[in-house]
VOBA-1610 file (N, C-alpha, C; in pm, whole numbers, padded with zeros to 5 digits, always signed):
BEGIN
Unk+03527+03770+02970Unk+03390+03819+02964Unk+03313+03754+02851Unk+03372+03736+02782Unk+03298+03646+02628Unk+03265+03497+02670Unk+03369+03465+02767Unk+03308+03325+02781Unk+03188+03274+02882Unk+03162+03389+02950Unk+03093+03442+03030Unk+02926+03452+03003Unk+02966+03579+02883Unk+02826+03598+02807Unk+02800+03552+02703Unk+02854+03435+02682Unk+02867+03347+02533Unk+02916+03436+02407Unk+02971+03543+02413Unk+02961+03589+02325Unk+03081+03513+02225Unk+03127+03534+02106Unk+03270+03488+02070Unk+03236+03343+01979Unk+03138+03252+02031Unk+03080+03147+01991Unk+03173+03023+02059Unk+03153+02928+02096Unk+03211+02804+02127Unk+03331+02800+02113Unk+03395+02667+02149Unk+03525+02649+02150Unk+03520+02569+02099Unk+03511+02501+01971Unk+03450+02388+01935Unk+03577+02261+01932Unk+03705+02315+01987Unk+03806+02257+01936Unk+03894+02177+02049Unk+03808+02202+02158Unk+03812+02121+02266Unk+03710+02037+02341Unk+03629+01960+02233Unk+03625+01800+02226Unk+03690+01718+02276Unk+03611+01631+02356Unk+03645+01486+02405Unk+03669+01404+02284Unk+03806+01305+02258Unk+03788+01177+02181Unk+03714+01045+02232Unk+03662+00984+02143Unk+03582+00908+02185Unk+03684+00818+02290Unk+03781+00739+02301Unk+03878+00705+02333Unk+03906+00726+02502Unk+03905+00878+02501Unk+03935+00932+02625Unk+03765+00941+02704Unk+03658+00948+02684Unk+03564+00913+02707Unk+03547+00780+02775Unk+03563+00675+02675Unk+03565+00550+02742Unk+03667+00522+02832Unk+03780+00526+02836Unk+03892+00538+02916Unk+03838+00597+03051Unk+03800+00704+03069Unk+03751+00754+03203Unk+03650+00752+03260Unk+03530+00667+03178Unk+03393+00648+03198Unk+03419+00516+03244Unk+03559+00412+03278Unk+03548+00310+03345Unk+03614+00256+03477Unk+03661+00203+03534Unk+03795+00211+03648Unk+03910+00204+03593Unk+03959+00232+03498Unk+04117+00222+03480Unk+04130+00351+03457Unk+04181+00444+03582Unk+04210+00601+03620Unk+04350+00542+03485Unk+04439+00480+03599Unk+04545+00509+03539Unk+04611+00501+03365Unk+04530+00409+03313Unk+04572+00374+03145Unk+04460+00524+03119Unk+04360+00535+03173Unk+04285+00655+03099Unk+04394+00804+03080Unk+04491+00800+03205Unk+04555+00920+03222Unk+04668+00915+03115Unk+04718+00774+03090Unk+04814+00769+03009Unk+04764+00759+02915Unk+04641+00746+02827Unk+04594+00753+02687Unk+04621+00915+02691Unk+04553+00987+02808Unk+04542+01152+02755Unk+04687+01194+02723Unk+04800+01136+02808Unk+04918+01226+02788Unk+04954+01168+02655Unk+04933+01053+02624Unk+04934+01015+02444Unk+04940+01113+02317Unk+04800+01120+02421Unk+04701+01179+02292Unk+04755+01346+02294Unk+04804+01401+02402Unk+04868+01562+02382Unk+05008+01557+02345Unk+05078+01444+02346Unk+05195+01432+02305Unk+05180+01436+02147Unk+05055+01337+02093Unk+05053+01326+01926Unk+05010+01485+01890Unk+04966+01611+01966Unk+04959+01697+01911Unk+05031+01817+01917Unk+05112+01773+02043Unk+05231+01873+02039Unk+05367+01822+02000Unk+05448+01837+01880Unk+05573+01746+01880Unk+05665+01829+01944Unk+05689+01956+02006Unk+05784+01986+02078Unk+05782+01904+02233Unk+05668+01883+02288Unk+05651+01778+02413Unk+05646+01624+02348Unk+05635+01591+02255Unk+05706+01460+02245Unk+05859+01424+02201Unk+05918+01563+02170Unk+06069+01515+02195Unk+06129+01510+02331Unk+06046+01573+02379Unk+06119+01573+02534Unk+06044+01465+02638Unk+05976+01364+02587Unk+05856+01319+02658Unk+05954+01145+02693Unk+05922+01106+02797Unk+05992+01018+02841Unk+05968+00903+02737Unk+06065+00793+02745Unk+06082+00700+02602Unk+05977+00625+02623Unk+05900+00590+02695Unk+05797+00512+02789Unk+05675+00561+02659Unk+05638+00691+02660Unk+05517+00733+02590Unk+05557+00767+02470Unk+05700+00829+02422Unk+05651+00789+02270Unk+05687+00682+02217Unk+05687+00589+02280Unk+05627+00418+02214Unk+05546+00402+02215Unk+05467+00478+02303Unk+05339+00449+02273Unk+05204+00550+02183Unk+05297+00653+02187Unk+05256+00728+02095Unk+05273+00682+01954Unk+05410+00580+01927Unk+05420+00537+01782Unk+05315+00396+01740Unk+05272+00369+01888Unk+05217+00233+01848Unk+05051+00264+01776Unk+05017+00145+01737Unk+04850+00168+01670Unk+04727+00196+01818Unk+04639+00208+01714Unk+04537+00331+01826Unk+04485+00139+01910Unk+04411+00163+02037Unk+04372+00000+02152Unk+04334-00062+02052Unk+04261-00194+02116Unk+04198-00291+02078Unk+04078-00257+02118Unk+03932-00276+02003Unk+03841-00222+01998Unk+03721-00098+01998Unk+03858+00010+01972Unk+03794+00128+01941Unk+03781+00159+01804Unk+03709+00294+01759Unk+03734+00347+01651Unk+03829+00432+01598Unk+03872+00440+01479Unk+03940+00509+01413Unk+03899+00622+01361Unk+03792+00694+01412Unk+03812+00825+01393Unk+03725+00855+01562Unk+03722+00992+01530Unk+03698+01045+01668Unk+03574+01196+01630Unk+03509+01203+01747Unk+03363+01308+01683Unk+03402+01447+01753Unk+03540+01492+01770Unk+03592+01609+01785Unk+03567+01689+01668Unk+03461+01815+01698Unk+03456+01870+01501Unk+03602+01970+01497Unk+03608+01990+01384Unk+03746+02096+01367Unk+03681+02242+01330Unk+03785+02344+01355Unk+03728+02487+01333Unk+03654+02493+01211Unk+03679+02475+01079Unk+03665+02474+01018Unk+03472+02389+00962Unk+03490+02312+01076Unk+03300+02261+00990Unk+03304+02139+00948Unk+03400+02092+00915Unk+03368+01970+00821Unk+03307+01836+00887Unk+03284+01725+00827Unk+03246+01606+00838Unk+03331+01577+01004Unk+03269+01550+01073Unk+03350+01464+01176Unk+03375+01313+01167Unk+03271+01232+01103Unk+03309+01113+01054Unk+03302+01083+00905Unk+03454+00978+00852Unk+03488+00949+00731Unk+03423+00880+00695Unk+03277+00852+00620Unk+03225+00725+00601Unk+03290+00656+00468Unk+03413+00710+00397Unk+03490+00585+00359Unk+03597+00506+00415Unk+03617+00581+00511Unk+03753+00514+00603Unk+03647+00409+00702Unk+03538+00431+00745Unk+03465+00376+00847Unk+03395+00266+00765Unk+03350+00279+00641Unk+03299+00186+00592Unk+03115+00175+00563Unk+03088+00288+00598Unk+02947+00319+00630Unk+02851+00366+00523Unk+02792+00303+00489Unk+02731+00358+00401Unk+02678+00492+00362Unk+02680+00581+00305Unk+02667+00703+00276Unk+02469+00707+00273Unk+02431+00637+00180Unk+02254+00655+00189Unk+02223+00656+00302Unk+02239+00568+00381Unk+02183+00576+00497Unk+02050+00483+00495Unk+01988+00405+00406Unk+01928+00338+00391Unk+01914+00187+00417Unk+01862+00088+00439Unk+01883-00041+00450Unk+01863-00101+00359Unk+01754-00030+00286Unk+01682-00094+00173Unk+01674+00006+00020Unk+01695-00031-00093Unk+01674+00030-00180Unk+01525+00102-00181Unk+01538+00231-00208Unk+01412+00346-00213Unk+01348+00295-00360Unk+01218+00303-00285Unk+01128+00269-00440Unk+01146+00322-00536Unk+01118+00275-00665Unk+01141+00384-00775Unk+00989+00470-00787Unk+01019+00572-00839Unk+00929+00684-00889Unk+00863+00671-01013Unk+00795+00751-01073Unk+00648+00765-00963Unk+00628+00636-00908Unk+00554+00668-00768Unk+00518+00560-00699Unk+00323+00503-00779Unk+00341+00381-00769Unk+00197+00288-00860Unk+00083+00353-00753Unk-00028+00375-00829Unk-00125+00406-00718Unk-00216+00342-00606Unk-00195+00225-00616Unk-00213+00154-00497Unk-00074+00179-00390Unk-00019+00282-00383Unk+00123+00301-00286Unk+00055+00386-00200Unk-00061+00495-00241Unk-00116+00609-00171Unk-00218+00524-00062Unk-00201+00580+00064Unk-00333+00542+00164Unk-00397+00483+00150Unk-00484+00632+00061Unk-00663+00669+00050Unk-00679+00577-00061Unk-00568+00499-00134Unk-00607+00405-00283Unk-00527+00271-00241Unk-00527+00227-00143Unk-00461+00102-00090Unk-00525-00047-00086Unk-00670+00006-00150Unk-00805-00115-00191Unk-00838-00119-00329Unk-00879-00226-00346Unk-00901-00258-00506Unk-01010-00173-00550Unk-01007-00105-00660Unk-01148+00018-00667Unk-01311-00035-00689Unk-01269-00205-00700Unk-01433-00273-00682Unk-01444-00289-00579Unk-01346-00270-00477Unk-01387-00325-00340Unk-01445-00176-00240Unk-01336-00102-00292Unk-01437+00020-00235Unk-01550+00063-00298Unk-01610+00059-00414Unk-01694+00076-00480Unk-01786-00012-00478Unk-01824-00141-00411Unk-01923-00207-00322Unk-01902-00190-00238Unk-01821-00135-00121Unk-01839-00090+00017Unk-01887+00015+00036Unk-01922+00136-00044Unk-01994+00258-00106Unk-02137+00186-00105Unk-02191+00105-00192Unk-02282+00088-00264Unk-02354-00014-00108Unk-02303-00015-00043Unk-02353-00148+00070Unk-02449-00027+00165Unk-02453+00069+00150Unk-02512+00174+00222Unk-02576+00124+00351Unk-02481+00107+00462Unk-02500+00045+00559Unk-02434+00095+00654Unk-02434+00083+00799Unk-02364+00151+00933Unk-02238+00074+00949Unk-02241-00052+00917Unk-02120-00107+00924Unk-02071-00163+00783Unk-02082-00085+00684Unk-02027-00133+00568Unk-01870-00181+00545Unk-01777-00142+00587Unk-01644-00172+00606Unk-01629-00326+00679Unk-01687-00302+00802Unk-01761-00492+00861Unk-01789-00538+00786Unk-01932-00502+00734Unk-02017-00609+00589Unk-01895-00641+00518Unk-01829-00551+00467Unk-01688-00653+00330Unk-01615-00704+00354Unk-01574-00689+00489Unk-01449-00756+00579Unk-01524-00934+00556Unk-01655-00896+00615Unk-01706-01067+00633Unk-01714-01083+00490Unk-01780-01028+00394Unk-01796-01106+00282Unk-01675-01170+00214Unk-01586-01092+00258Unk-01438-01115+00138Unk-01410-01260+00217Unk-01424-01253+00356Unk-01420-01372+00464Unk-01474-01471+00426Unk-01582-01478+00396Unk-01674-01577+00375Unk-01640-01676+00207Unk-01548-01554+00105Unk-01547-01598-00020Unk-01390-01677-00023Unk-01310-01644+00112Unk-01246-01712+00111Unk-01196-01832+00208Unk-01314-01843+00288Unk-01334-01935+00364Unk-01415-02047+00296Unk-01466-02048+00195Unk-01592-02077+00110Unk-01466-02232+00024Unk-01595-02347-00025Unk-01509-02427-00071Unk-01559-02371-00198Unk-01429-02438-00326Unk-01449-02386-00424Unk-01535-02417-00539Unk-01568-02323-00594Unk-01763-02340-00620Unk-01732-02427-00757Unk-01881-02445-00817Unk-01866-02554-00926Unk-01940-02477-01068Unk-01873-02413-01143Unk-01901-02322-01247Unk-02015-02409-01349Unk-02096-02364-01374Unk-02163-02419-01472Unk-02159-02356-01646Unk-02136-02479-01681Unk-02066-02443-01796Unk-02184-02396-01909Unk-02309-02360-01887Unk-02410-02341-01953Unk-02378-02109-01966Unk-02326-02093-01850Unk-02311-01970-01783Unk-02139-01942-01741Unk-02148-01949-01868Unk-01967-01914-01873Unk-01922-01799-01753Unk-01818-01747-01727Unk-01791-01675-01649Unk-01642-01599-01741Unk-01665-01441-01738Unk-01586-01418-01851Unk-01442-01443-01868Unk-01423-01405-02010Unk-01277-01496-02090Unk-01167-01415-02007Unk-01075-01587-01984Unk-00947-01513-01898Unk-00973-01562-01712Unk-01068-01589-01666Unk-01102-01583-01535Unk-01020-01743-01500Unk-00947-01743-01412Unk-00860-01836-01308Unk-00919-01972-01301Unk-00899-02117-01283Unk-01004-02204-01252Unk-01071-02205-01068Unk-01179-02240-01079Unk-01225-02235-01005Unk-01169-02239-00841Unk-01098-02381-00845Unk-01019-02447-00713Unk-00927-02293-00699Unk-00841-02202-00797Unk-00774-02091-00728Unk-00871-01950-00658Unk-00987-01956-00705Unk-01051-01853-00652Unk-01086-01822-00489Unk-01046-01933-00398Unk-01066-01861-00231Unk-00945-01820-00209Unk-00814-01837-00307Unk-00689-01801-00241Unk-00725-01653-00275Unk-00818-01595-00331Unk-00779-01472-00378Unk-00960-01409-00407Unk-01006-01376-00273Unk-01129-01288-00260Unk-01107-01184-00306Unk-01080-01102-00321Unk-01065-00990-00436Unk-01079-01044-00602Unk-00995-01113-00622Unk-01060-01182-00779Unk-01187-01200-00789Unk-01205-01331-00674Unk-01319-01382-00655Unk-01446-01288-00652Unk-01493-01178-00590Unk-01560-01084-00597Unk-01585-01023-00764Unk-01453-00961-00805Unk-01464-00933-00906Unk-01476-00985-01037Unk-01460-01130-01007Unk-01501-01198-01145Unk-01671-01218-01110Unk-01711-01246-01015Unk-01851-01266-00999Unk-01989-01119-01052Unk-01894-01019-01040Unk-01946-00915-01032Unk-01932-00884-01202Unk-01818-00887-01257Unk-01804-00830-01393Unk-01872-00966-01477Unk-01879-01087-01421Unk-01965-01165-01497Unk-02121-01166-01551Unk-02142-01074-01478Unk-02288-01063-01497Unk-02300-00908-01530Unk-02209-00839-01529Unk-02256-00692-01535Unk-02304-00682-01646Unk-02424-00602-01687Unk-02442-00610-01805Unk-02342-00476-01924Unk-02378-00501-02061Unk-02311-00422-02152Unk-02408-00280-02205Unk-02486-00321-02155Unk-02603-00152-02205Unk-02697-00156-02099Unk-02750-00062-02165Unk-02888+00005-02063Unk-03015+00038-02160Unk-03093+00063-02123Unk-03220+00100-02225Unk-03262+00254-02178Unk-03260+00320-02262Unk-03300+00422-02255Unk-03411+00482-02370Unk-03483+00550-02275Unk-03640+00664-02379Unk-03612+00709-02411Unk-03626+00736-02557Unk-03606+00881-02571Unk-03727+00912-02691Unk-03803+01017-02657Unk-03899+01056-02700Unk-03871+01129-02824Unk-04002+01095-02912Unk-04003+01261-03043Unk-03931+01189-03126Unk-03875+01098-03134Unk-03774+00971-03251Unk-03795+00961-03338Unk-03950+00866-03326Unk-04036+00830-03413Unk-04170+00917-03515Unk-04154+01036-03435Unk-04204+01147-03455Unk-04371+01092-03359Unk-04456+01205-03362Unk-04527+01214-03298Unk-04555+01207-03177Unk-04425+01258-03089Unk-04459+01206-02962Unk-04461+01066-02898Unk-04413+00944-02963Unk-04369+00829-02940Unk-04214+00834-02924Unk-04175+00728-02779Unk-04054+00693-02739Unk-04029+00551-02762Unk-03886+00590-02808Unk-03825+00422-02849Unk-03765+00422-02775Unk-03712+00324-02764Unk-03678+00222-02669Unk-03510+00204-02718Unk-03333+00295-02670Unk-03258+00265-02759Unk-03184+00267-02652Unk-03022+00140-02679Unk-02984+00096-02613Unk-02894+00174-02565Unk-02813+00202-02473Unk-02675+00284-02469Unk-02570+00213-02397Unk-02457+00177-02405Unk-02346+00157-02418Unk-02343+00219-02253Unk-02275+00132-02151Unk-02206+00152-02024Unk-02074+00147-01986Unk-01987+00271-01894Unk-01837+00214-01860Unk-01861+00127-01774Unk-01727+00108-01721Unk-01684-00012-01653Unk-01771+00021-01448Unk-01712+00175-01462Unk-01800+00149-01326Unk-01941+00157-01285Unk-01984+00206-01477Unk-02147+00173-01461Unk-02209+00054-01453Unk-02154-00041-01510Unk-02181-00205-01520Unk-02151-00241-01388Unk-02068-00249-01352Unk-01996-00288-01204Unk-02122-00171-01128Unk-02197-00086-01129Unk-02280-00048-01041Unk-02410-00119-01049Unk-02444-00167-01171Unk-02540-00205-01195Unk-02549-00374-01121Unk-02468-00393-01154Unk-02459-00549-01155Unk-02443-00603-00952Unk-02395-00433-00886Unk-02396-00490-00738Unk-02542-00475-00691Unk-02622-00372-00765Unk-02748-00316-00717Unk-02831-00449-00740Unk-02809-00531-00825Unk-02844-00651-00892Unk-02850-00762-00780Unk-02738-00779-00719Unk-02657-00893-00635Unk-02779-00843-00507Unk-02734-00696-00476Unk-02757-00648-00340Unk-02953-00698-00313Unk-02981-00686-00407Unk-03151-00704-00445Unk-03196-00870-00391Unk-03081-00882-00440Unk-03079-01033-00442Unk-03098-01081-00312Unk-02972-01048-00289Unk-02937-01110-00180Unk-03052-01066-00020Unk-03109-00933-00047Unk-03216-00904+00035Unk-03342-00966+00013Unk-03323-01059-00067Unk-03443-01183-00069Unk-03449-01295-00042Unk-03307-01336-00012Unk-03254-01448+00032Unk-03306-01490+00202Unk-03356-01590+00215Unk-03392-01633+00382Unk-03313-01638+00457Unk-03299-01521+00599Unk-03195-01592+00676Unk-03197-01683+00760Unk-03106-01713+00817Unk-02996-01834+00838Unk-03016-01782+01043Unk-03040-01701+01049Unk-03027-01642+01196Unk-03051-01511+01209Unk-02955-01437+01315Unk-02960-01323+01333Unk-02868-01278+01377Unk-02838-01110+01348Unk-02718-01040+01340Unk-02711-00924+01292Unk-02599-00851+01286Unk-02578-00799+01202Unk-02467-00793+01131Unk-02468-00961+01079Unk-02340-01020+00981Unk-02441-01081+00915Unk-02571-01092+00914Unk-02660-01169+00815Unk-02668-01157+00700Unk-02678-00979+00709Unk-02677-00950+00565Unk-02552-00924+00458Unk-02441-00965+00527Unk-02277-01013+00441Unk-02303-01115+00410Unk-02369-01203+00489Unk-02359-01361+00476Unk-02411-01405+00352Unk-02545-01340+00368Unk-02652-01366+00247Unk-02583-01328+00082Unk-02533-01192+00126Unk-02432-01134+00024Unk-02323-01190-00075Unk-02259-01277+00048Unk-02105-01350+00014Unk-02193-01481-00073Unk-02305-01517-00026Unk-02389-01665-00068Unk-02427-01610-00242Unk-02497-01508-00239Unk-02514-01512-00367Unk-02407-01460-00480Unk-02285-01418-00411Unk-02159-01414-00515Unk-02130-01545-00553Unk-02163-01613-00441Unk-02135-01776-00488Unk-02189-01840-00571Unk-02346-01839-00534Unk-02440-01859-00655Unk-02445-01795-00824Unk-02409-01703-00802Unk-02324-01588-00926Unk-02252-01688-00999Unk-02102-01705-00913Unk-02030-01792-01049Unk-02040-01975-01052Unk-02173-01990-01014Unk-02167-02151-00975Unk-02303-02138-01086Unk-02347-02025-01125Unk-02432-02026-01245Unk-02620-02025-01147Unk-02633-02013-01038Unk-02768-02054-01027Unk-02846-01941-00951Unk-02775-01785-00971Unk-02877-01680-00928Unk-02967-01622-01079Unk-03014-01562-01034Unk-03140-01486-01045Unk-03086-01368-01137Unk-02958-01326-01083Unk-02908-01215-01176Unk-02865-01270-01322Unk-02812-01359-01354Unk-02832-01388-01471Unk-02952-01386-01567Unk-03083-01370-01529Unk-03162-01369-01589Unk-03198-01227-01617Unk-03118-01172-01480Unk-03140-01016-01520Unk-03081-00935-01642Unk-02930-01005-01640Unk-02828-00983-01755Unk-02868-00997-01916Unk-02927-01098-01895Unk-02969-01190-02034Unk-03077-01144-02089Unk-03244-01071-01998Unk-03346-00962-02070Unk-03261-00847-02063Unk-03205-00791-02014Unk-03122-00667-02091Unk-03064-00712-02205Unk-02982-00747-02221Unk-02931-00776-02368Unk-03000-00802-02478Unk-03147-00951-02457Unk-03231-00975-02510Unk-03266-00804-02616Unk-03338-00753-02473Unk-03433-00616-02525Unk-03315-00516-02597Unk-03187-00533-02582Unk-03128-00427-02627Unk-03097-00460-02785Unk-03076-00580-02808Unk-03066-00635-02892Unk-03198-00618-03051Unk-03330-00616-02948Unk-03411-00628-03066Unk-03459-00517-03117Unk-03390-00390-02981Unk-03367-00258-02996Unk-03279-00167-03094Unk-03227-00288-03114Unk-03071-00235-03213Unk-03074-00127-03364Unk-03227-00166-03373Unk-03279-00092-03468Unk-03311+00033-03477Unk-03356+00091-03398Unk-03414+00225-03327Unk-03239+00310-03355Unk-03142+00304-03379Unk-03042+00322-03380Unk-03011+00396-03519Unk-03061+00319-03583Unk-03065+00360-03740Unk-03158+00503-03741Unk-03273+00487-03683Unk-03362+00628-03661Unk-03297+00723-03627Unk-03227+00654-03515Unk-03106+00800-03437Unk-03070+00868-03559Unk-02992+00802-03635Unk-02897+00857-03759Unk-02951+00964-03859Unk-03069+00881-03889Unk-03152+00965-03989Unk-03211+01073-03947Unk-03212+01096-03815Unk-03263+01208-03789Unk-03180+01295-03759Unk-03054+01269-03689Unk-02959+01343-03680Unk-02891+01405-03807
//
């Protein structure tokens, strides 16, 4: 009745060996029949003393040619059905060594792009902005390699020129941090007393400069004549004046250079800060 209504739990101890499986899963009835009486002889030794001399020779001999040495019969007890030191198997289970921890943050998804590259694909405020950078990065590395003018350095540390299409992501970002500027000008009223505003410089991070300096490009480049029509024109124009950027002959440099100019002759207004504070 238990085996009936499942009750009692399995029999777990009458398992097929792999052995006897293959053996009867092919046409050789007869070696399959004589592996099984083998194999009940190796577990009963009162039927292998009495077992004709025929099978326990062959019960003493080693297990065929091309099977395994263990078998996926589990035992009452639970344990491992296969030895992975007798088998040889690796225990991880891995092919490849697991990265080490913490994982770098370019490992995550959502951070799998350089943060200037999403941060002008933001700033491109456009329907196909992800397109627009695809072509521009395209274009900077399809592009022959530009001719730096040495009047308009391009900042300390930056690659020579001939390596910059192997690597549009550099390329972008050296064009972009080359010109970004280092301050901003800001009013601020009541300084000087009477209701007069000076003119004092303030100090920018990295992704304020880098914002400034694409709004710069982007200006630009929407003044530039096109070439045709599309809507890859305005990457095109885009990718052209990154070029012009580090080949020394846009427009944004001049933008860079009266900021600094004015911040510079501003530098004074600074001292007021103090004294009044």
């Amino acid at each position: 009745m238990g085996n009936i209504t499942g009750e009692g739990g399995p029999e777990i101890d009458q398992g097929t060996s792999v052995q006897e499986v293959r053996l009867l899963s092919g046409n050789h009835r007869g070696r399959a029949w004589a592996y099984i009486f083998t194999q009940v002889l190796k577990r009963d030794e009162e039927s292998k003393e009495k077992a004709p001399q025929i099978l326990q020779e062959q019960v003493q001999s080693t297990s065929p040619k091309g099977t395994r040495s263990y078998s996926t019969t589990p035992d009452r007890n639970g344990e491992a059905m296969i030895s992975f030191e007798d088998s040889g198997v690796e225990s991880s289970g891995h092919s490849f060594d697991l990265p080490a921890l913490p994982l770098p943050a370019n490992m995550h998804l959502k951070y799998r792009y350089a943060p200037i590259v999403k941060q002008v694909t933001n700033l491109l405020m456009r329907d196909a902005a992800p397109q627009n950078m695809a072509m521009i990065l395209n274009h900077l590395r399809t592009a022959s390699p530009p001719t730096v003018n040495p009047d308009r350095p391009l900042i300390p540390g930056s690659p020579p020129a001939s390596h910059l299409p192997l690597n549009p992501t550099l390329y972008l970002t050296l064009a972009i941090d080359s010109v970004a500027p280092l301050l901003r000008m800001r009013s601020q009223k009541g300084m000087a007393g009477g209701g007069v505003a000076l003119q004092m410089p303030v100090p920018l991070a990295l992704r304020q400069r880098r914002r400034q300096a694409v709004m710069w490009i982007l200006d630009a480049a929407s003044k530039r004549p096109a070439r045709g029509s599309g809507r890859g024109q305005f990457a095109q124009r885009v990718a052209e004046e990154l070029v012009a950027i580090v080949e020394g002959r846009s427009g944004v440099w001049d933008r860079r250079g009266g900021i600094h100019k004015l911040a510079v002759s501003a530098r004074a207004n600074l001292n007021i800060r103090g004294r009044v504070g």
